[in-house]
C-alpha positions as CSV (number, residue, x, y, z in Angstrom):
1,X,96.6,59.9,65.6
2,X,93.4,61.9,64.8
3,X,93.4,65.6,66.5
4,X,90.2,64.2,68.6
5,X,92.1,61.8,70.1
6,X,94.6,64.1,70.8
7,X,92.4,66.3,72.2
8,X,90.8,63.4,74.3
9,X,94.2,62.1,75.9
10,X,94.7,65.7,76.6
11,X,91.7,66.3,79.0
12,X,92.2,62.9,80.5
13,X,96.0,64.2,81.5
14,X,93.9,67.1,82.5
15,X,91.5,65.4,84.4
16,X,93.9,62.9,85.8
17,X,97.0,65.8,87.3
18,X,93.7,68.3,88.8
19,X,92.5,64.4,90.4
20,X,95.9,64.0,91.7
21,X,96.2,67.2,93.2
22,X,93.2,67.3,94.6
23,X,94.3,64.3,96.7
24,X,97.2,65.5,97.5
25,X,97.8,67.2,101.2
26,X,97.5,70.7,101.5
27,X,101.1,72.2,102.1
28,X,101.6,73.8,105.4
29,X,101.5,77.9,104.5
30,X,100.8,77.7,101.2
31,X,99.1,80.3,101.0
32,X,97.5,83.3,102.6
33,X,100.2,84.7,104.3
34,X,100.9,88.3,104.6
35,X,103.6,90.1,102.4
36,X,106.1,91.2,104.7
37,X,106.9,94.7,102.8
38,X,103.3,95.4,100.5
39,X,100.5,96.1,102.9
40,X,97.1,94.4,102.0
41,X,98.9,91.5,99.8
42,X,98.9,87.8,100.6
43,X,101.7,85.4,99.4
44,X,101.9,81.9,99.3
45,X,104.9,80.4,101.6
46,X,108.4,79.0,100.5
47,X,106.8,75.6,100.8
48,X,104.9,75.3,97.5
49,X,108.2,76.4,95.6
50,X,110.2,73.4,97.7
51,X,107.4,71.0,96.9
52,X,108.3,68.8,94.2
53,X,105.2,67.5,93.7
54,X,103.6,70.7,93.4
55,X,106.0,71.6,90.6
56,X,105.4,68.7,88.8
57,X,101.8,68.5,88.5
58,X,101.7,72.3,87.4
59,X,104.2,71.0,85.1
60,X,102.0,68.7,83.5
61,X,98.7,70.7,84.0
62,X,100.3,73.4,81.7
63,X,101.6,71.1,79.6
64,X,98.0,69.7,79.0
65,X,96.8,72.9,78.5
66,X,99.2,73.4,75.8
67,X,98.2,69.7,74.1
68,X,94.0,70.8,74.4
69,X,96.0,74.1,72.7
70,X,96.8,72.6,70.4
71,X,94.3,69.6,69.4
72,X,91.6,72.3,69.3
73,X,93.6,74.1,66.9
74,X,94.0,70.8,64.8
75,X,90.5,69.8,64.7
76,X,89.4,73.5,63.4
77,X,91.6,73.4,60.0
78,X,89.7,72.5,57.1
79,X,90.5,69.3,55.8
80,X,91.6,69.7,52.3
81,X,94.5,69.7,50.4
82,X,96.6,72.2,52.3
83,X,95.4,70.4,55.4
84,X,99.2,68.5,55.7
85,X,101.0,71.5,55.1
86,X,99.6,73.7,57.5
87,X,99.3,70.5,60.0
88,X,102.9,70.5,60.3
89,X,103.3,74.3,60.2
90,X,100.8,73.9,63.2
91,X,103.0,70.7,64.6
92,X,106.2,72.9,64.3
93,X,104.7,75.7,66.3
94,X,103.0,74.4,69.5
95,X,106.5,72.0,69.4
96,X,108.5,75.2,69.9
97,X,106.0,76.3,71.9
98,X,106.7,73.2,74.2
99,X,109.8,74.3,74.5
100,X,109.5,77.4,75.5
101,X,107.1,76.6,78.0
102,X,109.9,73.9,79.1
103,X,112.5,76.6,79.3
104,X,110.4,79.1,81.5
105,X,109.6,76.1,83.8
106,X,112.9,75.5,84.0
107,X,114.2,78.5,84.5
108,X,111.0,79.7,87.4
109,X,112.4,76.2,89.2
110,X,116.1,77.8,89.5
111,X,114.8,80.4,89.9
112,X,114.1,79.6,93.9
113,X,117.7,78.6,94.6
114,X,119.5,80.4,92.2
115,X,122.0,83.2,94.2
116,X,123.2,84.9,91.1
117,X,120.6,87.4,89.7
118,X,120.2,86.8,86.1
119,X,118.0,89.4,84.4
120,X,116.9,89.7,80.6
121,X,115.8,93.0,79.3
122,X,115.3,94.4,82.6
123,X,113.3,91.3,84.1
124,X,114.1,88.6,86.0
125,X,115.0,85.5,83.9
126,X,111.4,83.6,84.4
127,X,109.1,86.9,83.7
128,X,111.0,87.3,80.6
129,X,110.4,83.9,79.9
130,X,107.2,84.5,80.6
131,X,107.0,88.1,78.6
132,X,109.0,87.5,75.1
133,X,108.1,83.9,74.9
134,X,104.7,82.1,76.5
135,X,102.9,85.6,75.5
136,X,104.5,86.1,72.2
137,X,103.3,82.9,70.6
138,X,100.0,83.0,70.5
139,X,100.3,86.7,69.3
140,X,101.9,85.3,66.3
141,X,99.4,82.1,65.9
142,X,96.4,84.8,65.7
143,X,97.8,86.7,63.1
144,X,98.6,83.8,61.1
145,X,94.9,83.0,61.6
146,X,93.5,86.0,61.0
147,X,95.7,86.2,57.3
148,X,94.7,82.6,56.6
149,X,91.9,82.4,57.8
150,X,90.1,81.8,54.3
151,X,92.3,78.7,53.3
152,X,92.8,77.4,57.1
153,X,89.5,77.8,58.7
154,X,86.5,78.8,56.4
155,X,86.7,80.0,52.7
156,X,83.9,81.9,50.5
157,X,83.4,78.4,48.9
158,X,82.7,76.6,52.3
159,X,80.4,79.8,53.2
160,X,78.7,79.7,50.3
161,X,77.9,75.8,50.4
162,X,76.9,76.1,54.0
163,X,74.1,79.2,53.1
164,X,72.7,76.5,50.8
165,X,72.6,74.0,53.2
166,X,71.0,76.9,55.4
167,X,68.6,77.8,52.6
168,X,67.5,74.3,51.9
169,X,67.0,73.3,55.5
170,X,64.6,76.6,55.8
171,X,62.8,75.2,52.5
172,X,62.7,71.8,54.1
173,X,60.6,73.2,57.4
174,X,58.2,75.4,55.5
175,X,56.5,72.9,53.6
């Protein structure tokens, strides 16, 4: 599958869970209830977390996120020789990037009716999901951009080749 037809199933999941909610009833105190200890803070109400349909269309909306994520990053590598290689670098990344993302979900859901009070470097189990995994990754996808950049995205060859096209276009209109 090409990454623009990735990218195109991707927005129609898009479109398709933001259509769904949008249908959907609006749960009773959802939101805009006052925080019972931090003055001047509104909170949504214990029946979003309880809603199973609300779980699982943010489910799938940050899922296809994650698959417009990645298609965009798919359709901006250069197509050439390398292309394959760094295709499934690209493949093996936003897959354990899937992953993660599963595991915080997962872990934000028990995290509702979960009594015992698991904590991972001083955070509760879902914000260090959230911290040391769903942040870190793209952290490490931009610095293997930015030290790739000339054989992923654009080398001095491709730059070169496109100031000619520049220079002959500018020719082109002048006369």
């Amino acid at each position: 599958m090409k990454a623009i037809h990735f990218l195109l199933i991707s927005l129609i999941v898009l479109l398709l869970t933001i259509l769904f909610m949008w249908t959907q009833e609006q749960l009773p105190a959802a939101s805009g209830m006052l925080h019972p200890s931090i003055k001047g803070m509104l909170k949504s109400g214990s029946t979003v977390s309880d809603s199973a349909v609300t779980k699982w269309a943010s489910f799938i909306f940050g899922l296809s996120i994650l698959m417009i994520f990645a298609s965009s990053m798919a359709l901006g590598i250069k197509r050439n020789a390398m292309e394959k290689k760094v295709l499934n670098r690209l493949v093996l990344f936003f897959g354990s990037y899937t992953i993660v993302y599963i595991l915080f979900v997962r872990s934000y859901w028990n995290f509702n009716t979960d009594t015992s009070e698991n904590f991972f470097g001083s955070f509760p189990l879902p914000t260090a999901w959230m911290l040391y995994g769903i942040y870190l990754f793209p952290l490490i996808l931009t610095i293997s951009i930015i030290l790739n950049f000339n054989s992923w995205i654009l080398s001095p060859e491709d730059k070169e080749r496109f100031n000619e096209i520049l220079k002959n276009r500018k020719s082109k209109q002048q006369q």
